[in-house]
C-alpha positions, 0 to 999 in steps of 0.5 A: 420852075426856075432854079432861080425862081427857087432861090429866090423863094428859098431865101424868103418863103415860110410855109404856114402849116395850119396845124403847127400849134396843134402838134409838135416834135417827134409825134407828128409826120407832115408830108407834101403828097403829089396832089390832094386826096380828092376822091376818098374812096379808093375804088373809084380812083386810080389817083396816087393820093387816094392810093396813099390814103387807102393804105394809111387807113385800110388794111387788106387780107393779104400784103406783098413782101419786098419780093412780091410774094403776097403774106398773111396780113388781116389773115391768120392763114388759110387751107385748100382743100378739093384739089385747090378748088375750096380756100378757107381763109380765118381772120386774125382775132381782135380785128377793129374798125376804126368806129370800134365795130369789129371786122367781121367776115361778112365785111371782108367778103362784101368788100371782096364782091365790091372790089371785084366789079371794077378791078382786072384781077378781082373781075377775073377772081370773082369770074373764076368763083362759083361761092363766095361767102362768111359761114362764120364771123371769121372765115372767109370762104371761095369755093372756085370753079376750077383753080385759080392759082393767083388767088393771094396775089389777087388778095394782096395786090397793092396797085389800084385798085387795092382791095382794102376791107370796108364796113359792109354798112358803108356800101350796104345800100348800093355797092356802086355808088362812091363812099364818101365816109373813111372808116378802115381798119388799118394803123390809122385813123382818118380824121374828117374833121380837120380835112381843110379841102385843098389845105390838109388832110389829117391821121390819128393813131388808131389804138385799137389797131393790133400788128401782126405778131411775126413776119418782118416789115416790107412793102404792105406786109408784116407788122404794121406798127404805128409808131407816129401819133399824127399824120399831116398832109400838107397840100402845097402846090407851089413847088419852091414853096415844098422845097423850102419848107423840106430844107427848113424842117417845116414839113418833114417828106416832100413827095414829088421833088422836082429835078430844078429843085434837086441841086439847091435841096441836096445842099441841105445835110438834113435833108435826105434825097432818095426814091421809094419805087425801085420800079420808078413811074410809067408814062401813059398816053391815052387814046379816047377810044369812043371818039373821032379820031382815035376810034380809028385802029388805023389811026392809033397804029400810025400815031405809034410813029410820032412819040418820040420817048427820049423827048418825053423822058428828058421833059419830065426827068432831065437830061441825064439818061441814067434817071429815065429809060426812052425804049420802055414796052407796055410792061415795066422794064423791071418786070420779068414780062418786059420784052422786045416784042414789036418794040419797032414801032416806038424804037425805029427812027422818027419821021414826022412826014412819014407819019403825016402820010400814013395818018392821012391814008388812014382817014384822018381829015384834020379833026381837032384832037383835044389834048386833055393837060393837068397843068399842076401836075408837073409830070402830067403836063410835061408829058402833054406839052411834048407829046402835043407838039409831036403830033403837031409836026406829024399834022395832027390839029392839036389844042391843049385843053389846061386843067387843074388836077381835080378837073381832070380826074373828073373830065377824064371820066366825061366819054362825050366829044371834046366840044361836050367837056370830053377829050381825045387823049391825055396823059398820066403815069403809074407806078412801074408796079402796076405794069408788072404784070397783066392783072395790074395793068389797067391799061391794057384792057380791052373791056370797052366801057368798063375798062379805064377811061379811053375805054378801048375794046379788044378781045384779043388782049383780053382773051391773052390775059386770062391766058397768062392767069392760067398759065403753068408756069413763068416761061409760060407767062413770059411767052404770053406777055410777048404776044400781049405787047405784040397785039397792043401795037395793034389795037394801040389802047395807049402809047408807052412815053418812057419810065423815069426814076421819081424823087423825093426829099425827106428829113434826116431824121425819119428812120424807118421808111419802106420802098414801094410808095409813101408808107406811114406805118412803121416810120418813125421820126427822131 
């Protein structure tokens, strides 16, 4: 987008909010999310919009402090006994769901079981569990195999996939299949009714939800106080169209500010501009690991010398270096598990012809690489137009395949050629909190199809992962996440593109906000 695009729409845009007669003033919050919440079901996505509506209308048994230290959250506690083998976890009382049914533990552990088929640290938990089960309706009981010491950062985790409790009636028939129905028992309520696809998706305060009584508010622990009747997401894809509507009060938090935009909305005294993810967002190119050419391990380890990460970085964050890092690892900079190792191989100087050569030693003939673009997601799609033109110039044979965001979610997911709907590579971002460690990282696994879509396999990377779950202590874990880097560049499962720091816009008047992503609860508005 131009800025001079912008202000010409600034002068004369107006954003009609359908649901601006409905509700009005301080009782209502209207946001403009990155993309709609296509998917509703958050194990079956890692897209921020469905993480976003997990957490307005879920709750988890554990949250994360602003430190990262898991608390007490739908839990009242817990004890250990048998030398930490045998956890007991007790359910706060009064416990809804949002159909009024109370939460019970048979709930939370069909949840639990369903959350550990597809997430890395749940697969590891439930691989660690001899029993897991509900002698009550308000004990949650893990009888392990041996200890597993990150058991409540495991219950706690806030990066997809989340594991939030569900009504085990909504998955009762068949844990595997996606659940299309929004009944969580969080501060609020998903309204279905007024879900105009592509438009709006709307939150009701759910009354029966109790906070906790203690602890202080931060990130997804504390109490969680629902101080705002409604809330609105109001999808607007056309960016100046956001951007006025912010600066004008017609919506209220304007997500993905983009950097052409910063400098015209800033002028608004009304209008804060900030960032709630001190990790920022991580760049992720991935490598269809099943198809031609990137099945090749040869052929990923020469691709590394393409990707120039300050290009990237400056396509998706501008060009002041102090909003973007361009020598970023497979673990957030911000993470005590961030290092040097083997960083060479993206930080030596680039050489296209070099990497054109070692390319062709490694087999590749010239196939075409079908490079998957999410054209409306506009760090998504910067990210594909450098990175495209990158492998060009190292002799790749490149087509761009343009696609909105719903159709990547689901062309992603296709493990066929690039001539049967699938793909080569793409790129998406994460935020830095999912690359913190390696029980977050979806993609660092290496467990063939289960893993996420590129689907890479190395047994390597998984056998030093459930070595830094077991690991005794944090040098240890540290020593561990540098072998983890080190053997990454050499199965290449993706490339590292760079860290950038997001933005966002937001009226004055909302007081209240929590770092970490967009947080609903808590926020209030004067």
């Amino acid at each position: 987008m131009k800025r001079r695009h912008f202000l010409q729409a600034a002068g004369a845009a107006t954003f009609a909010a359908p649901s601006l007669a409905q509700a009005q003033g301080s009782r209502v919050i209207r946001f403009k999310p990155n993309a709609d919440a296509t998917i509703l079901d958050p194990l079956f996505s890692t897209a921020f919009s469905t993480r976003y509506l997990a957490l307005l209308s879920y709750d988890m048994l554990y949250g994360l402090d602003d430190a990262l230290n898991p608390q007490p959250q739908m839990a009242a506690g817990h004890v250990t006994e048998e030398d930490g083998r045998l956890w007991r976890i007790t359910l706060r009382e009064g416990l809804r769901f949002h159909d009024n049914e109370p939460v019970r533990a048979s709930d939370c552990v069909a949840s639990l079981r369903r959350w550990g088929r597809v997430d890395v640290m749940g697969q590891m938990l439930m691989a660690a569990t001899d029993e897991l089960s509900a002698p009550d309706d308000r004990t949650i009981l893990f009888r392990l195999k041996h200890r597993f010491p990150l058991l409540l950062h495991a219950l706690a985790k806030s990066t997809s996939y989340i594991p939030v409790m569900m009504p085990e009636r909504l998955f009762a028939a068949d844990p595997t299949k996606q659940v299309m129905e929004v009944v969580g028992s969080g501060p609020y309520r998903y309204v279905a009714n007024e879900r105009l696809n592509g438009a709006r998706s709307v939150w009701q305060k759910f009354d029966g939800y109790v906070p906790r009584p203690d602890g202080v508010p931060q990130f997804t622990s504390g109490p969680k106080r629902a101080f705002i009747e409604r809330v609105e997401w109001q999808i607007i894809p056309d960016h100046s169209t956001a951007a006025a509507a912010v600066v004008s009060g017609e919506i209220d938090w304007y997500e993905d500010l983009l950097l052409d935009l910063l400098p015209v909305v800033r002028r608004e005294r009304n209008v804060v501009v900030g960032s709630y993810n001190p990790a920022g967002n991580m760049g992720i190119l991935r490598l269809n690991h099943l198809q031609p050419p990137f099945d090749s391990p040869a052929i990923r380890r020469a691709l590394l010398g393409a990707v120039n990460q300050a290009e990237i970085m400056t396509a998706v964050a501008g060009n002041d270096p102090a909003l973007w890092n361009g020598k970023v690892g497979v673990f957030c900079p911000n993470s005590p598990m961030a290092s040097d190792a083997g960083m060479e191989a993206l930080t030596s100087p680039r050489d296209p012809a070099r990497v054109r050569s070692a390319l062709q030693a490694a087999g590749y003939k010239g196939e075409k690489i079908g490079f998957l673009s999410a054209v409306n997601f506009g760090t998504m799609a910067r990210q594909v137009d450098v990175a495209a033109d990158q492998f060009s110039r190292a002799g790749l044979n490149v087509e761009v395949i343009p696609v909105d965001f719903g159709v990547w979610l689901q062309r992603r997911a296709n493990r066929g050629p690039v001539d049967q709907g699938g793909w080569s590579c793409t790129t998406t971002l994460l935020p830095g909190l999912d690359l913190w460690d390696p029980t977050s990282h979806l993609a660092l696994r290496g467990n063939g199809l289960s893993a996420w879509p590129g689907w890479p396999t190395s047994e390597a990377l998984e056998t030093l992962r459930a070595q830094w779950v077991e690991a005794p202590d944090q040098p240890a874990r540290q020593a561990i996440a540098r072998r983890l880097q080190e053997q990454a560049f050499i199965d290449v499962p993706y490339i590292p593109t760079g860290q950038w720091r997001d933005l966002t816009a937001y009226r004055r008047n909302l007081t209240g906000m929590l770092t970490g992503m967009p947080l609903f609860y808590n926020l209030q508005k004067g």
